[in-house]
KOLPAPA-881426 format. One line per field, with one value per residue (C-alpha): residue number from 1; residue in one letter; x, y, z. Coordinates in steps of 0.5 Angstrom, whole numbers, plus 500, padded with zeros to 3 digits. Layout:
N
i: c(NUM, ...)
aa: c(a, ...)
u: c(X, ...)
v: c(Y, ...)
w: c(Z, ...)
***
This chain:
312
i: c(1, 2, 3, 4, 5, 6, 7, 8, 9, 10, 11, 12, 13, 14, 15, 16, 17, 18, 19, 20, 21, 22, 23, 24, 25, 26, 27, 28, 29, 30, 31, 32, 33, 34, 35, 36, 37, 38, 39, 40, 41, 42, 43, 44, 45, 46, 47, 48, 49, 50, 51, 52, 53, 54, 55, 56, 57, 58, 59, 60, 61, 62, 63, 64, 65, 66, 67, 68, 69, 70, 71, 72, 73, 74, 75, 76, 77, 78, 79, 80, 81, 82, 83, 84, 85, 86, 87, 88, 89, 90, 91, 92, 93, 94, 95, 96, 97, 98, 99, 100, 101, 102, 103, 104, 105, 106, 107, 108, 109, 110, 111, 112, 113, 114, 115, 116, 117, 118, 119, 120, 121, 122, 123, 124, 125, 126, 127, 128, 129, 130, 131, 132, 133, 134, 135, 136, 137, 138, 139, 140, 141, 142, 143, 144, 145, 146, 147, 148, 149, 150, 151, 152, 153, 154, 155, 156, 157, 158, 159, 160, 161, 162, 163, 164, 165, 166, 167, 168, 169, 170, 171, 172, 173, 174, 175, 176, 177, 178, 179, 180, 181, 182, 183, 184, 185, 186, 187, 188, 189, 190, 191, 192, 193, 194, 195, 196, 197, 198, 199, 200, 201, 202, 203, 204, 205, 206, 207, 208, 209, 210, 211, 212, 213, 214, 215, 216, 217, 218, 219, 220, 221, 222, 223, 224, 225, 226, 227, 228, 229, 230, 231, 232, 233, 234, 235, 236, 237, 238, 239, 240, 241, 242, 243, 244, 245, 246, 247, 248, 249, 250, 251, 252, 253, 254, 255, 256, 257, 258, 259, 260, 261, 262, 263, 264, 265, 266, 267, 268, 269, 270, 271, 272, 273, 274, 275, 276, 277, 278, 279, 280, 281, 282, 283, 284, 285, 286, 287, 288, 289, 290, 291, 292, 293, 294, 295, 296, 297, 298, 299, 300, 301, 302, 303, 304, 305, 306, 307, 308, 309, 310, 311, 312)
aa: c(x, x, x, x, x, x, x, x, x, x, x, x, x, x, x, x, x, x, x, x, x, x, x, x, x, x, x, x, x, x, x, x, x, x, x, x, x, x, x, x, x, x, x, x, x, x, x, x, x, x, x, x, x, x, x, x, x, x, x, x, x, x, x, x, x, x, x, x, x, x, x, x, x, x, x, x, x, x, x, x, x, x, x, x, x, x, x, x, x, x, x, x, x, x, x, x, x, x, x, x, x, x, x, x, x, x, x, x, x, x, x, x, x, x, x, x, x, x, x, x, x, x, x, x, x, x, x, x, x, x, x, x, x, x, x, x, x, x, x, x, x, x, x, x, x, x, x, x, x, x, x, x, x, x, x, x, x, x, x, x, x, x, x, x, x, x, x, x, x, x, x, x, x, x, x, x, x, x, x, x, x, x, x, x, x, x, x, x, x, x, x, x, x, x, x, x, x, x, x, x, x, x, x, x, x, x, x, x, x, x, x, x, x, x, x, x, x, x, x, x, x, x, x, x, x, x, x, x, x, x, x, x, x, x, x, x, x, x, x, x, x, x, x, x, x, x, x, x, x, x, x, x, x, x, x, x, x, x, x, x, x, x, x, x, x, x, x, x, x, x, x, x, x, x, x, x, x, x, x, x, x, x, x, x, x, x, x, x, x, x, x, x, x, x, x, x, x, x, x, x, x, x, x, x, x, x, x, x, x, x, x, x)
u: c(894, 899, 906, 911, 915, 922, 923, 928, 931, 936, 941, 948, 955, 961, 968, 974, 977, 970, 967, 960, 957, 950, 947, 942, 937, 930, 925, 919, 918, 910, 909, 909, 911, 917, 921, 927, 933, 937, 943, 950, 956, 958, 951, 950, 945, 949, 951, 944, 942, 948, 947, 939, 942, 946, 953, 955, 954, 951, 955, 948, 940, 936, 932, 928, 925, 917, 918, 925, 931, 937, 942, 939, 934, 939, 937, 929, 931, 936, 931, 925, 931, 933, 939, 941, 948, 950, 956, 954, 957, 955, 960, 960, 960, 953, 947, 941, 937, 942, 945, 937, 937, 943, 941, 936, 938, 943, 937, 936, 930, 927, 928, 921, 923, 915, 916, 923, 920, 914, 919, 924, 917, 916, 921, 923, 928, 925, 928, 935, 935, 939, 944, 950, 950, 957, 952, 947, 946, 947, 940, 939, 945, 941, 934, 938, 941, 933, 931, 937, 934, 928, 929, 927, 921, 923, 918, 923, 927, 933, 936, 942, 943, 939, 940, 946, 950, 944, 942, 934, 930, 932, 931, 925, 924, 927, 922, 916, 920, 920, 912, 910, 914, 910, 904, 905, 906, 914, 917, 922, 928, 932, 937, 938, 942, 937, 932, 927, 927, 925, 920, 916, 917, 917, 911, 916, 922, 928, 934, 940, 946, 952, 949, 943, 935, 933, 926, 922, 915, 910, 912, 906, 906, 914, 913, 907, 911, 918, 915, 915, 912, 916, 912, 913, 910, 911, 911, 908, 914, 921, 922, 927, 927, 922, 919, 921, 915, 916, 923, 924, 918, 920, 926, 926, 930, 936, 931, 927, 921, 920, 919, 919, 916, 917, 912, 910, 905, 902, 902, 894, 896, 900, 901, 900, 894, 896, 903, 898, 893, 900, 903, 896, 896, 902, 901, 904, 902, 903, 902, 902, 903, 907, 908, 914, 914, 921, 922, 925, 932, 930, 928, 933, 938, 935, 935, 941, 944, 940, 941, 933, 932, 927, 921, 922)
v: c(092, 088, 088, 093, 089, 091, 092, 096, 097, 100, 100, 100, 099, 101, 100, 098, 105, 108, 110, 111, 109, 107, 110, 108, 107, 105, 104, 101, 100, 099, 094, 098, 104, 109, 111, 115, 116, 123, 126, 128, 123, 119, 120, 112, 111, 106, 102, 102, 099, 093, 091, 090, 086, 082, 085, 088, 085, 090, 091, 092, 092, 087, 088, 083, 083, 080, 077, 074, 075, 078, 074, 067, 067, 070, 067, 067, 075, 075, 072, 078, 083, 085, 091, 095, 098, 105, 102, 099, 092, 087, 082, 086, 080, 077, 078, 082, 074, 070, 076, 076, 068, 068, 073, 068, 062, 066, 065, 057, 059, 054, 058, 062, 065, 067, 071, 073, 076, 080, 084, 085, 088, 091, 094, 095, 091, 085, 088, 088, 081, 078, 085, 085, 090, 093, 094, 098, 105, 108, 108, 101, 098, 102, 098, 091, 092, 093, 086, 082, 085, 083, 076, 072, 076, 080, 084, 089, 093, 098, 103, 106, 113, 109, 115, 118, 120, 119, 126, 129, 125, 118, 121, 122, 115, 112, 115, 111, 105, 106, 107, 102, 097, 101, 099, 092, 091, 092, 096, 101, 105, 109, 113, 119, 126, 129, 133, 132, 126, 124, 130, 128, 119, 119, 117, 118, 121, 120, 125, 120, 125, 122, 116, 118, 118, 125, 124, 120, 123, 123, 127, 131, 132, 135, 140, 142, 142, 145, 149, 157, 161, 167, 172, 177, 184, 187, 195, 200, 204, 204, 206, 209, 206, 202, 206, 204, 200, 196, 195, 189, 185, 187, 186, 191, 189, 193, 196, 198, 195, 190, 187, 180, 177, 170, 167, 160, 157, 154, 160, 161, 168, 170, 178, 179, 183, 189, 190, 190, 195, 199, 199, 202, 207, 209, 210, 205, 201, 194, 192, 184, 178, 172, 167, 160, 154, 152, 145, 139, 142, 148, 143, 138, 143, 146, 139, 138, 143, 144, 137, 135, 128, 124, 123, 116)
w: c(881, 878, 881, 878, 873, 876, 883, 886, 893, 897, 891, 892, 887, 891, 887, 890, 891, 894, 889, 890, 883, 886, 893, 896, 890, 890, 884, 881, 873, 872, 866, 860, 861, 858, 864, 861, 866, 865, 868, 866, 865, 871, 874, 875, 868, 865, 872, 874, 867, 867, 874, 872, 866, 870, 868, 874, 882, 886, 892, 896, 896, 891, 884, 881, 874, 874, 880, 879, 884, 879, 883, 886, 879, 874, 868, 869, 870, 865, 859, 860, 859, 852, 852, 847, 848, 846, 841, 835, 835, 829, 825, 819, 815, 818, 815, 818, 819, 822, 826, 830, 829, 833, 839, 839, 840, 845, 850, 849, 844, 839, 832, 830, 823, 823, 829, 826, 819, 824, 828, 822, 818, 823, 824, 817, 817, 813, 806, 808, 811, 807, 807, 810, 817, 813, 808, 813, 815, 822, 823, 820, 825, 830, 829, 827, 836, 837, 833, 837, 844, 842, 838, 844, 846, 852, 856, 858, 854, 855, 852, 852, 849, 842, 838, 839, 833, 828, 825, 827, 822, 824, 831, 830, 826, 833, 836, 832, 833, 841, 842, 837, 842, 848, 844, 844, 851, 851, 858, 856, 860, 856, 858, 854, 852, 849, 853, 848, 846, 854, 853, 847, 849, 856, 862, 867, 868, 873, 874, 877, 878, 884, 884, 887, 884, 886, 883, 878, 876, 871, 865, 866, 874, 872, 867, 871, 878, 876, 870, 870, 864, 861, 859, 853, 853, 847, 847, 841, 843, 846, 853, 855, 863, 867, 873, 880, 882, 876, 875, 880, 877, 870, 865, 860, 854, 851, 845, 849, 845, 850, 857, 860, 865, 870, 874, 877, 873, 880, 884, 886, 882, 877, 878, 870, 871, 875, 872, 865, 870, 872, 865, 863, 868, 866, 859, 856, 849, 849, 841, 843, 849, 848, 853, 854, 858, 861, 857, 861, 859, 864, 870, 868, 870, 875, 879, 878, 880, 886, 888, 890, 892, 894, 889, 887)
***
């Protein structure tokens, strides 16, 4: 097995008035994956992103990125990356095609305007490549920062907050963008707000809050391990209470009409059999069942506010 393509160790940023921004934090990104990184504001997401992208000196531990040292070989390092902030930052007046030539040339490579004309189609640019960025959409500007960070072909790609401030559908249009360069073998962190955007892209998921990785997991292993399902039994008629053996497993709702019930999905039994059973006993009619996940919203939060650590 391959290396991962960015190793982590025991890292720590300390600030001059003891501010722990990063504590102890070790991580492996596996080449070509999507790791999405979540947590509240001040968490530590940007400070790990610009210590990796060698804009801020760790105070302590390492991190390489395919092998190379960000501190002793910071400019091999520094090349494999490409960074796209979360502030739209472009000369007005520059084209969409001199703008990537220039990001390119930033990293000391020699023109290459066929690979330039690929990544502008490809990211449905090529049309505007004369076109002003003043002249562009907020989503348009959004995919000119991807074609700089990509201009000198980078095998890792962050990405900080990428749709913030777009509406639904360039969301989701982002979103194909993002597994399209996954699809070409591009290594992708994103930082993100959104709970279902790190839902609907991500292999794995990080929860850093005071600094502190409390876990990364596979999407899958996560929903699966932290999920509960709610179970809704609607009833043929209303009721006016619950039975006492039944109020403390079940939650009538105020029209009477219906009952919730929460359980683990990894429990060996569930218990929806017997309350079925018991509400038959009792003769009550149940006209429909309906069940609901808990989304990455309901675990994010859970995590959070309960501080779990240690599942790097």
């Amino acid at each position: 097995m391959s290396p991962p393509i960015i190793q982590i160790e025991h890292l720590v940023k300390r600030y001059d008035s003891g501010t722990a921004a990063l504590d102890d934090v070790s991580l492996e990104i596996r080449e070509g994956e999507i790791l999405a990184l979540l947590g509240p504001n001040g968490a530590g997401k940007t400070t790990l992103i610009s210590i990796i992208c060698g804009l801020v000196r760790p105070s302590g531990g390492a991190v390489r990125v395919g092998g190379h040292d960000i501190q002793r070989d910071w400019r091999a390092a520094r090349r494999m990356i490409g960074l796209v902030p979360q502030e739209i930052a472009l000369d007005p007046f520059e084209t969409v095609l001199s703008c990537v030539r220039f990001s390119r040339g930033l990293y000391g490579e020699p023109p290459d305007d066929p690979y330039l004309e690929q990544l502008l189609r490809s990211l449905a640019l090529w049309d505007k490549r004369d076109a002003r960025t003043r002249e562009l959409s907020g989503g348009m500007k959004r995919r000119v920062l991807i074609a700089k960070a990509l201009a000198h072909r980078p095998r890792v790609l962050f990405l900080d907050e990428p749709t913030a401030g777009v509406d639904v559908a360039l969301r989701r249009e982002m979103w194909l963008v993002v597994r399209d360069l996954r699809a070409q073998g591009v290594t992708i962190i994103l930082t993100t707000h959104y709970l279902e955007e790190a839902e609907e892209m991500a292999d794995r998921i990080g929860v850093i809050n005071h600094g502190r990785l409390l876990l990364v997991q596979p999407k899958s292993e996560l929903m699966g391990e932290f999920g509960k399902k709610h179970l809704t039994i609607t009833l043929q008629e209303p009721l006016a209470e619950l039975a006492p053996e039944l109020s403390d497993r079940l939650v009538l709702a105020a029209d009477g009409l219906s009952l919730g019930y929460d359980y683990d999905t990894r429990a060996e039994r569930t218990g929806i059999a017997q309350l079925l059973a018991a509400l038959n006993a009792q003769g009550i009619a149940v006209r429909d069942i309906s069940t609901k996940e808990s989304s990455l919203e309901d675990i994010f939060l859970s995590l959070v506010e309960g501080g779990q650590e240690g599942r790097a």
